[in-house]
KOLGUNU-417693 format. One record per residue (C-alpha): residue number from 1; residue in three letters; x, z negated, y. Coordinates in steps of 0.25 Angstrom, whole numbers, plus 5000, padded with zeros to 4 digits. Layout:
<pt><i>NUM</i><aa>ala</aa><c1>X</c1><c3>Z</c3><c2>Y</c2></pt>
...
This chain:
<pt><i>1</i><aa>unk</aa><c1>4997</c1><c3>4989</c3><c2>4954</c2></pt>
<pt><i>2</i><aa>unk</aa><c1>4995</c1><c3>4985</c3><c2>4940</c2></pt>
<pt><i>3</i><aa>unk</aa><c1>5012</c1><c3>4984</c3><c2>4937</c2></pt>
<pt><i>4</i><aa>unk</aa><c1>5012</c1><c3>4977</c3><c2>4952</c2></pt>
<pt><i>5</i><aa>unk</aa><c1>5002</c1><c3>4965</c3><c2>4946</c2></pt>
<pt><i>6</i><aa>unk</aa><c1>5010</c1><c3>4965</c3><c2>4934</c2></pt>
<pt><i>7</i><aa>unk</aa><c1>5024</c1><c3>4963</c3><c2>4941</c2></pt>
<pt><i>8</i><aa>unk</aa><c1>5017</c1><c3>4952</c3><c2>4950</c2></pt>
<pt><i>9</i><aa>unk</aa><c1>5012</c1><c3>4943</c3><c2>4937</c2></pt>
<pt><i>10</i><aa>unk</aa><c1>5028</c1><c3>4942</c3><c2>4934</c2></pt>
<pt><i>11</i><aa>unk</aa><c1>5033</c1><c3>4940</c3><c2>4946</c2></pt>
<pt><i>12</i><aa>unk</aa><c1>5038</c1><c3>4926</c3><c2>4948</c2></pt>
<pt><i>13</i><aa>unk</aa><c1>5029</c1><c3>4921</c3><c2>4961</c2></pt>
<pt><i>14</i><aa>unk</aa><c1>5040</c1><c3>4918</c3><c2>4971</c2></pt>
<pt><i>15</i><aa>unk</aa><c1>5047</c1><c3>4932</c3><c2>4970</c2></pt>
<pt><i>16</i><aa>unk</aa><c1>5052</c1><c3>4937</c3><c2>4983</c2></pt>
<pt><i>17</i><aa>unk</aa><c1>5046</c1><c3>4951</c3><c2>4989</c2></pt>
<pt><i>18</i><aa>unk</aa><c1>5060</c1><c3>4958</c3><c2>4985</c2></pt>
<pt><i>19</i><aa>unk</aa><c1>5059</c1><c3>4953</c3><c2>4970</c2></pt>
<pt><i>20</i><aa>unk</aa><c1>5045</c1><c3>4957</c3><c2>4969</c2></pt>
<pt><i>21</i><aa>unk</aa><c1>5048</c1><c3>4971</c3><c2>4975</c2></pt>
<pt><i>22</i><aa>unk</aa><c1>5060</c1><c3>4974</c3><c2>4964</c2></pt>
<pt><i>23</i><aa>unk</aa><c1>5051</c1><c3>4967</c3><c2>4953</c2></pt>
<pt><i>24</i><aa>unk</aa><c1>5040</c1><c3>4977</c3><c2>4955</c2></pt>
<pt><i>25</i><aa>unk</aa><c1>5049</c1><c3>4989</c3><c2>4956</c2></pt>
<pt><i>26</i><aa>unk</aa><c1>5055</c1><c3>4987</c3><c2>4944</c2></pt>
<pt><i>27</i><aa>unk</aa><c1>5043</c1><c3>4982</c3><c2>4938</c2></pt>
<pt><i>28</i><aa>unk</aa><c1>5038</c1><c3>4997</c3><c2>4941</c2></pt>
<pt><i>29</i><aa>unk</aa><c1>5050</c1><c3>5002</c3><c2>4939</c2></pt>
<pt><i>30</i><aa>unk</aa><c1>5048</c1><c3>4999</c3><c2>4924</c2></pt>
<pt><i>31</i><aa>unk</aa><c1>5036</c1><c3>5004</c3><c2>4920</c2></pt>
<pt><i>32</i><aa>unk</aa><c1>5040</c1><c3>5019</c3><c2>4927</c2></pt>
<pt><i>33</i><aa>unk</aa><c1>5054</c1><c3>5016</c3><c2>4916</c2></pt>
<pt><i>34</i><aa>unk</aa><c1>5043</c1><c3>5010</c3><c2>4905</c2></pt>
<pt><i>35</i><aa>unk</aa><c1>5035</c1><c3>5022</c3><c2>4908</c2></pt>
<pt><i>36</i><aa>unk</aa><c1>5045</c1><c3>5031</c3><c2>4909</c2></pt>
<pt><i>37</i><aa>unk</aa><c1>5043</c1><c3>5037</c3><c2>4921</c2></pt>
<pt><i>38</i><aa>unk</aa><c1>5053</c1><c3>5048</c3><c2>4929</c2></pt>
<pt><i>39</i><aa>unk</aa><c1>5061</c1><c3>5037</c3><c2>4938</c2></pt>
<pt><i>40</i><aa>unk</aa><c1>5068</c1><c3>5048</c3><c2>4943</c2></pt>
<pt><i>41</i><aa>unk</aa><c1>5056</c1><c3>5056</c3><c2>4948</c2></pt>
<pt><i>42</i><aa>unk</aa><c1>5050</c1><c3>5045</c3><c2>4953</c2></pt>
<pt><i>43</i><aa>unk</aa><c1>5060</c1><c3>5041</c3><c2>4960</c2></pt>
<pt><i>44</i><aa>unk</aa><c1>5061</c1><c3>5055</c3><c2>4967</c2></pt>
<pt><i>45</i><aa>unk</aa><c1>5046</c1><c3>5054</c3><c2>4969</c2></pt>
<pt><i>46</i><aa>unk</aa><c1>5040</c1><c3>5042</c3><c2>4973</c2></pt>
<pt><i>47</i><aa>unk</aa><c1>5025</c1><c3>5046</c3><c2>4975</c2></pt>
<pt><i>48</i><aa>unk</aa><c1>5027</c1><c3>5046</c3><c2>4958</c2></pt>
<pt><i>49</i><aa>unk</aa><c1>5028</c1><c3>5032</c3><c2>4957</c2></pt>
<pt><i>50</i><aa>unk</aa><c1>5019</c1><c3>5020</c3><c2>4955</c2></pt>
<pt><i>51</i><aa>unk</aa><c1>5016</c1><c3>5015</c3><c2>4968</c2></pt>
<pt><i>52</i><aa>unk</aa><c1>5010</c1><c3>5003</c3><c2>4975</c2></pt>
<pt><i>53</i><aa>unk</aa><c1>5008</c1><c3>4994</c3><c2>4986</c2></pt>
<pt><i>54</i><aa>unk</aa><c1>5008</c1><c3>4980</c3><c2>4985</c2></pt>
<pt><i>55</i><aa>unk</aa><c1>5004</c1><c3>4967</c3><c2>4994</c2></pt>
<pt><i>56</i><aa>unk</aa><c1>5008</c1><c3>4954</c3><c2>4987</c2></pt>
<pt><i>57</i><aa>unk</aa><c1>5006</c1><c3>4939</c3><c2>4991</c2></pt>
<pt><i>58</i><aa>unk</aa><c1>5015</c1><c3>4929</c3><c2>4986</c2></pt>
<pt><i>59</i><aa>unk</aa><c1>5011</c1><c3>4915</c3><c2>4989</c2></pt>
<pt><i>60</i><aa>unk</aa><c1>5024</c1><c3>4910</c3><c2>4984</c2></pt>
<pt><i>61</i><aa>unk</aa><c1>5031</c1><c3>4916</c3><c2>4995</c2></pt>
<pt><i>62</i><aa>unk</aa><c1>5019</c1><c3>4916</c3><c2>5005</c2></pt>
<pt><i>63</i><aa>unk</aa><c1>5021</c1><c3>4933</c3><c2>5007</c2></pt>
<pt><i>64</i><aa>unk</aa><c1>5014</c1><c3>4944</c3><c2>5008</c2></pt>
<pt><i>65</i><aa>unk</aa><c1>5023</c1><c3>4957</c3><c2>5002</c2></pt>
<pt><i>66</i><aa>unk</aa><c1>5017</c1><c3>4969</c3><c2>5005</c2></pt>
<pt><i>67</i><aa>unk</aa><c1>5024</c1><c3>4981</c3><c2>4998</c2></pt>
<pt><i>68</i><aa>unk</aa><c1>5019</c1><c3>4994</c3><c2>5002</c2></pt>
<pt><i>69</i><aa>unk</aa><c1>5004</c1><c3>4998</c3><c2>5010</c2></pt>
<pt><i>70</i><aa>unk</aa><c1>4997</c1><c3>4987</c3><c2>5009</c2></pt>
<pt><i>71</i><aa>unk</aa><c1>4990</c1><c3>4974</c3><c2>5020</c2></pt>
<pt><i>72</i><aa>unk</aa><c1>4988</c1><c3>4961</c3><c2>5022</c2></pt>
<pt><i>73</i><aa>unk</aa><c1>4980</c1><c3>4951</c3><c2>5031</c2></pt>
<pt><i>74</i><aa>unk</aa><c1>4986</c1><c3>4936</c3><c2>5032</c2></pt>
<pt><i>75</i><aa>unk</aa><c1>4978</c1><c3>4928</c3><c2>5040</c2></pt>
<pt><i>76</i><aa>unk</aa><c1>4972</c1><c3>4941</c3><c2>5048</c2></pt>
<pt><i>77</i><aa>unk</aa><c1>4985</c1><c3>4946</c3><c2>5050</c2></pt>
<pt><i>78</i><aa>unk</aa><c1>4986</c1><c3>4961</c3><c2>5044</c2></pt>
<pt><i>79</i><aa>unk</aa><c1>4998</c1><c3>4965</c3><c2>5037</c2></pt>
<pt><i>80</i><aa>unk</aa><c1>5002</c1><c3>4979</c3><c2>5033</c2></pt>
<pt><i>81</i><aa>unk</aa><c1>5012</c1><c3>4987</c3><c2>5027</c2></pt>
<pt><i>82</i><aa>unk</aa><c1>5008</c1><c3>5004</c3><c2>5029</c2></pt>
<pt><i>83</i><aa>unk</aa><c1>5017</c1><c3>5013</c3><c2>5026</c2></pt>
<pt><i>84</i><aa>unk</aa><c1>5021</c1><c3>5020</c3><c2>5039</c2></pt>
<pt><i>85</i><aa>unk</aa><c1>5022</c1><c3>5034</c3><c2>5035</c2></pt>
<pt><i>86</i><aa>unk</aa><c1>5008</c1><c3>5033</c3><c2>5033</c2></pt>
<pt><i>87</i><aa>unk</aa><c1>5002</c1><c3>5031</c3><c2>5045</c2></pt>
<pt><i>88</i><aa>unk</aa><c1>5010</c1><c3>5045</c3><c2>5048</c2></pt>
<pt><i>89</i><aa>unk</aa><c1>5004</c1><c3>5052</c3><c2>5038</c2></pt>
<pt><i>90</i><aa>unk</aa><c1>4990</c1><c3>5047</c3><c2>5041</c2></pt>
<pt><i>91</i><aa>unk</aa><c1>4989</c1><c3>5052</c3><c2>5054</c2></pt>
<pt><i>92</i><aa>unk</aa><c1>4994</c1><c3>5066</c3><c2>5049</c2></pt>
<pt><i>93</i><aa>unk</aa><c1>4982</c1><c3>5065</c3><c2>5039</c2></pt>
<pt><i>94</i><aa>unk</aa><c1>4972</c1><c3>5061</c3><c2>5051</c2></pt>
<pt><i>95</i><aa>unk</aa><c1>4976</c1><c3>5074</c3><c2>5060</c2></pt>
<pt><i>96</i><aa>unk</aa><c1>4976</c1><c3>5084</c3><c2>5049</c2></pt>
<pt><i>97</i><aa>unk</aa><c1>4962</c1><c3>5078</c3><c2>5045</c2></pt>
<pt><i>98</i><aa>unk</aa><c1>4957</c1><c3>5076</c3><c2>5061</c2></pt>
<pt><i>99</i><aa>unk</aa><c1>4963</c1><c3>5091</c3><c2>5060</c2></pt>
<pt><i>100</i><aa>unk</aa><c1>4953</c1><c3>5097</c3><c2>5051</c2></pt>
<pt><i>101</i><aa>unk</aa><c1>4960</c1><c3>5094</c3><c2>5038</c2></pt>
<pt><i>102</i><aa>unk</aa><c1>4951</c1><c3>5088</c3><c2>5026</c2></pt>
<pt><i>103</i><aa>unk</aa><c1>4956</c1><c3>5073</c3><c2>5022</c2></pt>
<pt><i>104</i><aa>unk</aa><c1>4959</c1><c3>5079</c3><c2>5010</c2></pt>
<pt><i>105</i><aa>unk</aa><c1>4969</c1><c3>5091</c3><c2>5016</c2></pt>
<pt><i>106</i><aa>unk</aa><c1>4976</c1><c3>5080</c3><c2>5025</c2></pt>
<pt><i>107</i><aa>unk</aa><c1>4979</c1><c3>5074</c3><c2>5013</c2></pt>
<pt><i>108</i><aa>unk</aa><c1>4985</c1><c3>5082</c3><c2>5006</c2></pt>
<pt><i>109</i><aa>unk</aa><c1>4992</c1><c3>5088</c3><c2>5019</c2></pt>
<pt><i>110</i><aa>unk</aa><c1>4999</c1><c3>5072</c3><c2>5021</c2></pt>
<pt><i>111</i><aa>unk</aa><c1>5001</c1><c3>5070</c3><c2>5006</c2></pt>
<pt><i>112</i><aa>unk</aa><c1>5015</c1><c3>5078</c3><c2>5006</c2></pt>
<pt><i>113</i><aa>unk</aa><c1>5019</c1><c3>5068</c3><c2>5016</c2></pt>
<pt><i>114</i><aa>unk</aa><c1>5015</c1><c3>5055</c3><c2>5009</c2></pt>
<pt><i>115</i><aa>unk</aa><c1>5023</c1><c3>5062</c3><c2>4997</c2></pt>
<pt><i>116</i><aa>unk</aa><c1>5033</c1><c3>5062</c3><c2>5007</c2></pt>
<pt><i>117</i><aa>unk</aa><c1>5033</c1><c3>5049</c3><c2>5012</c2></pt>
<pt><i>118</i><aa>unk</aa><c1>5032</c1><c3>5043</c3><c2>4997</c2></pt>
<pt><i>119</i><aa>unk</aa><c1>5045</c1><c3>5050</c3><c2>4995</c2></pt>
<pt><i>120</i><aa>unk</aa><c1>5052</c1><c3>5046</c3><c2>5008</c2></pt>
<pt><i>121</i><aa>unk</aa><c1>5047</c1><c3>5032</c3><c2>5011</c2></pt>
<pt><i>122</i><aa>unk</aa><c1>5043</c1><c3>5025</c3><c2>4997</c2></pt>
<pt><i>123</i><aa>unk</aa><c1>5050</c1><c3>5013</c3><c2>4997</c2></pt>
<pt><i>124</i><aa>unk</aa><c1>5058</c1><c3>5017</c3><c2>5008</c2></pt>
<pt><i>125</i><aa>unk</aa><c1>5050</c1><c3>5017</c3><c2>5019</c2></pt>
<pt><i>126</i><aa>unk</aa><c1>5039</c1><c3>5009</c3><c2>5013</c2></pt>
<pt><i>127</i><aa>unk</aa><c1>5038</c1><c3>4999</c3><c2>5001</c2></pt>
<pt><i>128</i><aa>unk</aa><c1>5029</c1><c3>5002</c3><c2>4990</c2></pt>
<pt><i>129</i><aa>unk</aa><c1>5031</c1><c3>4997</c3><c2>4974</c2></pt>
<pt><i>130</i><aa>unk</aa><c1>5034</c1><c3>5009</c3><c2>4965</c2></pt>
<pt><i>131</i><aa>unk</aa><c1>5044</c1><c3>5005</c3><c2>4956</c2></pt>
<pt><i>132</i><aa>unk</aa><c1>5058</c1><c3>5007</c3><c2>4965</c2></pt>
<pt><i>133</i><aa>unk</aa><c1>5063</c1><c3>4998</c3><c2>4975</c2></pt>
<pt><i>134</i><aa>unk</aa><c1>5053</c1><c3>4994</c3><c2>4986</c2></pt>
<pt><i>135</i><aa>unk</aa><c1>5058</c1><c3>4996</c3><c2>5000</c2></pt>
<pt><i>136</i><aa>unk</aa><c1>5058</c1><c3>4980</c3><c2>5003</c2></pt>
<pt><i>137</i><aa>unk</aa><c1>5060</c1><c3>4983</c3><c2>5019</c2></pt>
<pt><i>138</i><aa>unk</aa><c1>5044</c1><c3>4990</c3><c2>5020</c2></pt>
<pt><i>139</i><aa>unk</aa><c1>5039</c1><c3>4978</c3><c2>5012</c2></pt>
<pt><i>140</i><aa>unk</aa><c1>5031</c1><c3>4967</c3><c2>5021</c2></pt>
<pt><i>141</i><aa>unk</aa><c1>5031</c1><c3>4953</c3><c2>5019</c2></pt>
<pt><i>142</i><aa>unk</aa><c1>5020</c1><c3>4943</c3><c2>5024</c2></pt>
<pt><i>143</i><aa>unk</aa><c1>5023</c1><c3>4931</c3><c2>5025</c2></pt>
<pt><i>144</i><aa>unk</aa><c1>5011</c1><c3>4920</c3><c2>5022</c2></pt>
<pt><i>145</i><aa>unk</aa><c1>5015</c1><c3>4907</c3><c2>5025</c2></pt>
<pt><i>146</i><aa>unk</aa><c1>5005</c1><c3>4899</c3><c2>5032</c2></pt>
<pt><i>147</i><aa>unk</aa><c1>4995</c1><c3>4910</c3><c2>5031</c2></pt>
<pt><i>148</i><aa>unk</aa><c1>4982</c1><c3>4909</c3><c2>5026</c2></pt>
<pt><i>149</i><aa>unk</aa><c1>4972</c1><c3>4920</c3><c2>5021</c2></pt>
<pt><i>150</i><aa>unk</aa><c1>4979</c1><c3>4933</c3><c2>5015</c2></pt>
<pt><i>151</i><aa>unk</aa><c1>4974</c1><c3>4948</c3><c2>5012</c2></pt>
<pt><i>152</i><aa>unk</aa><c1>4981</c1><c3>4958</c3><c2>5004</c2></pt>
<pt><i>153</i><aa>unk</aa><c1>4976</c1><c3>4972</c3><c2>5003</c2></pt>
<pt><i>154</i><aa>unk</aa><c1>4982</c1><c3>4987</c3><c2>5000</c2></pt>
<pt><i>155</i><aa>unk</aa><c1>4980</c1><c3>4997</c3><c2>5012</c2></pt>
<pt><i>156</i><aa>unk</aa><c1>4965</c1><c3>5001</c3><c2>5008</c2></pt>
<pt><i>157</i><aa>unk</aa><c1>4961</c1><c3>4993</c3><c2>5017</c2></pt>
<pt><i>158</i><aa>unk</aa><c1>4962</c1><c3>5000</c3><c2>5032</c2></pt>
<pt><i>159</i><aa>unk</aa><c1>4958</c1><c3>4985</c3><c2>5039</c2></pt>
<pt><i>160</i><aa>unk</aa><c1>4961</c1><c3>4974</c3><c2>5032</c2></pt>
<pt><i>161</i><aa>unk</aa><c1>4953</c1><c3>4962</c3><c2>5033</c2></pt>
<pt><i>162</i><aa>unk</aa><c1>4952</c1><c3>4947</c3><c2>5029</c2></pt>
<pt><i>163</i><aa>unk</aa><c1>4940</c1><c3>4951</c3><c2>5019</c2></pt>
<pt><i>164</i><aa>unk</aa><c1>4937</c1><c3>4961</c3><c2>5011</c2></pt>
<pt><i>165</i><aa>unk</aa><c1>4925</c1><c3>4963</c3><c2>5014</c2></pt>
<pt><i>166</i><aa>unk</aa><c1>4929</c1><c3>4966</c3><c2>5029</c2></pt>
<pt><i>167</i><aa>unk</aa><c1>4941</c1><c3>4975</c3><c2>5023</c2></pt>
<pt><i>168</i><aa>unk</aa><c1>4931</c1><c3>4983</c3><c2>5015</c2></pt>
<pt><i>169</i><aa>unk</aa><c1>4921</c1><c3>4984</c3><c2>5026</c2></pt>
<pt><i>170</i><aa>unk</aa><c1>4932</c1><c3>4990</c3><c2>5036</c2></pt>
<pt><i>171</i><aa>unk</aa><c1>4937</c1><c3>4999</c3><c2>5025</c2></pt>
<pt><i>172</i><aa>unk</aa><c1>4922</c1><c3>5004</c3><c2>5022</c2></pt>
<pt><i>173</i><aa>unk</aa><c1>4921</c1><c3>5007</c3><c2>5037</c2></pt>
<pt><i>174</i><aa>unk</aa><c1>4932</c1><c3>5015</c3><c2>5037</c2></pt>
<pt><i>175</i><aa>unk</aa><c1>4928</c1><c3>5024</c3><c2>5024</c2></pt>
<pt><i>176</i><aa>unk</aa><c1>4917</c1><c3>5025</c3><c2>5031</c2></pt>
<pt><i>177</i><aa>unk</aa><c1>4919</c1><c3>5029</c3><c2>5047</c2></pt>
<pt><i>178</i><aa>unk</aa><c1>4932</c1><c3>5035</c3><c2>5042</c2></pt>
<pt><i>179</i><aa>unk</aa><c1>4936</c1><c3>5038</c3><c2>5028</c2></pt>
<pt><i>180</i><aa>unk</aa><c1>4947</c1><c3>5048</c3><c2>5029</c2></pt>
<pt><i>181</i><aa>unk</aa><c1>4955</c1><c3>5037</c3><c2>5038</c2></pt>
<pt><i>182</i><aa>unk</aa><c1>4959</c1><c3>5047</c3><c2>5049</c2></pt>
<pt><i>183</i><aa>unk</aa><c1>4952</c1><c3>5037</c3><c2>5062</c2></pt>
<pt><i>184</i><aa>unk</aa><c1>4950</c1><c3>5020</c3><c2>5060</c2></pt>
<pt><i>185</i><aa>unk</aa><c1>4961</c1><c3>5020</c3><c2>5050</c2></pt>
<pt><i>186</i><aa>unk</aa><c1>4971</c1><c3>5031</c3><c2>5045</c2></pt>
<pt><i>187</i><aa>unk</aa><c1>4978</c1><c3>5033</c3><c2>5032</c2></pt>
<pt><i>188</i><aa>unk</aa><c1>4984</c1><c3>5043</c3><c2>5023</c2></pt>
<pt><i>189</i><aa>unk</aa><c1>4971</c1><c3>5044</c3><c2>5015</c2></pt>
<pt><i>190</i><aa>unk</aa><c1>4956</c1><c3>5045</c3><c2>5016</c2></pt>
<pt><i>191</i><aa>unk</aa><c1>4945</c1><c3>5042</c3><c2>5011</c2></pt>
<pt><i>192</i><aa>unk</aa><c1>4942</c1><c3>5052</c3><c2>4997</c2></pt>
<pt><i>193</i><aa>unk</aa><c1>4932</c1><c3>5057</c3><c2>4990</c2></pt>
<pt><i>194</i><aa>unk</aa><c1>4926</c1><c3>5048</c3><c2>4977</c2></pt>
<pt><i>195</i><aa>unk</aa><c1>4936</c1><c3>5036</c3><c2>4983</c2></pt>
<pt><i>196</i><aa>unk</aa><c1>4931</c1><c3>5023</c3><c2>4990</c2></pt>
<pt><i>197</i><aa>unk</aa><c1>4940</c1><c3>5022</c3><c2>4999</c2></pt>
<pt><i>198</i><aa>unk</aa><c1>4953</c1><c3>5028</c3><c2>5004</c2></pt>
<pt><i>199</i><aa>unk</aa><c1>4964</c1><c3>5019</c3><c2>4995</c2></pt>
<pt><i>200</i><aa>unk</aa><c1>4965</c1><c3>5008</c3><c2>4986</c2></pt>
<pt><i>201</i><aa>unk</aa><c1>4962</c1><c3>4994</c3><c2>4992</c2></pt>
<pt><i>202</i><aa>unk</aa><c1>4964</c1><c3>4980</c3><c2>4988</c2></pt>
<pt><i>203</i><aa>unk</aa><c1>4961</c1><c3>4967</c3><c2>4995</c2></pt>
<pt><i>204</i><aa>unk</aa><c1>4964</c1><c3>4953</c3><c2>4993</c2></pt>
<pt><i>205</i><aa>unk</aa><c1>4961</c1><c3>4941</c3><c2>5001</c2></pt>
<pt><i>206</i><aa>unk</aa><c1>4967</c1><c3>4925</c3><c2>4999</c2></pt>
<pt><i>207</i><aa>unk</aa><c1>4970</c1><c3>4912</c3><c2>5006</c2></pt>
<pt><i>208</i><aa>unk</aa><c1>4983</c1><c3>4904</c3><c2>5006</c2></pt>
């Protein structure tokens, strides 16, 4: 996210969604060359890469872009941008656990086929910035004009809401009625030991 800040503070403000998406890939794209990584193994094995999600507003355009798993909420309405696959993989995850299987056995029963996925669908089938080109066709745009009240957030939020308070109170519910994400709200991943929640989450919230 660091070198994705970076490329935004040289970007001039009215670049287009397809100008942003080649700037950043070969912004990343140089430090793998600077830091003279394997292209060509990266190439073959895209779970190797530098990888992000990315949900951008830009108030020249009045446009959301969200590249890769991430939400929105414009004016109450909830935007998202899930990778499909996923939800396939998750209910495997919830059978083998409702089966008997630990949360930390179903894991690794599933993570073969998230390698899998990675390999066959990364920026194919889904759009996600790591360096080679984006797949443009999976990116979703949002348009903003005559909108009013805007929240970005990544996909640590299972209910996105207009405050954080109320986001962080539905997710707290969650961790707590249930934690391994197999009933309210199913994912890949639960809850794990030592963590504070089951992924990474960041929330903003502002008016136009």
């Amino acid at each position: 996210m660091i070198l994705i800040s970076q490329c935004l503070q040289k970007i001039p403000a009215n670049i287009s969604c397809p100008e942003f998406c080649k700037e950043i890939t070969d912004f990343i794209a140089s430090q793998y060359f600077h830091n003279q990584l394997d292209i060509k193994k990266l190439t073959l094995h895209p779970e190797e890469r530098a990888t992000a999600s990315a949900i951008i507003y830009n108030n020249h355009r009045k446009e959301i872009w969200m590249i890769g798993d991430c939400q929105c909420l414009v004016d109450n309405q909830l935007y998202n941008n899930d990778k499909l696959y996923e939800n396939r993989i998750a209910q495997k995850r919830v059978q083998l656990i409702k089966s008997g299987l630990t949360p930390q056995k179903a894991r690794e029963v599933i993570e073969p086929d998230l390698i899998q996925a990675m390999l066959e669908g990364q920026n194919k089938h889904y759009s996600v910035i790591d360096g080679f080109p984006i797949c443009e066709n999976n990116i979703k745009i949002v348009s903003t004009v005559n909108s009013h009240q805007i929240v970005l957030a990544s996909d640590g939020y299972p209910f996105l809401k207009n405050t954080l308070k109320e986001s962080e109170s539905l997710l707290e519910q969650q961790l707590k009625n249930d934690p391994q994400n197999i009933r309210t709200f199913i994912a890949t991943k639960g809850l794990m030991p030592g963590n504070k929640s089951f992924d990474d989450r960041s929330y903003i919230r502002f008016f136009i």
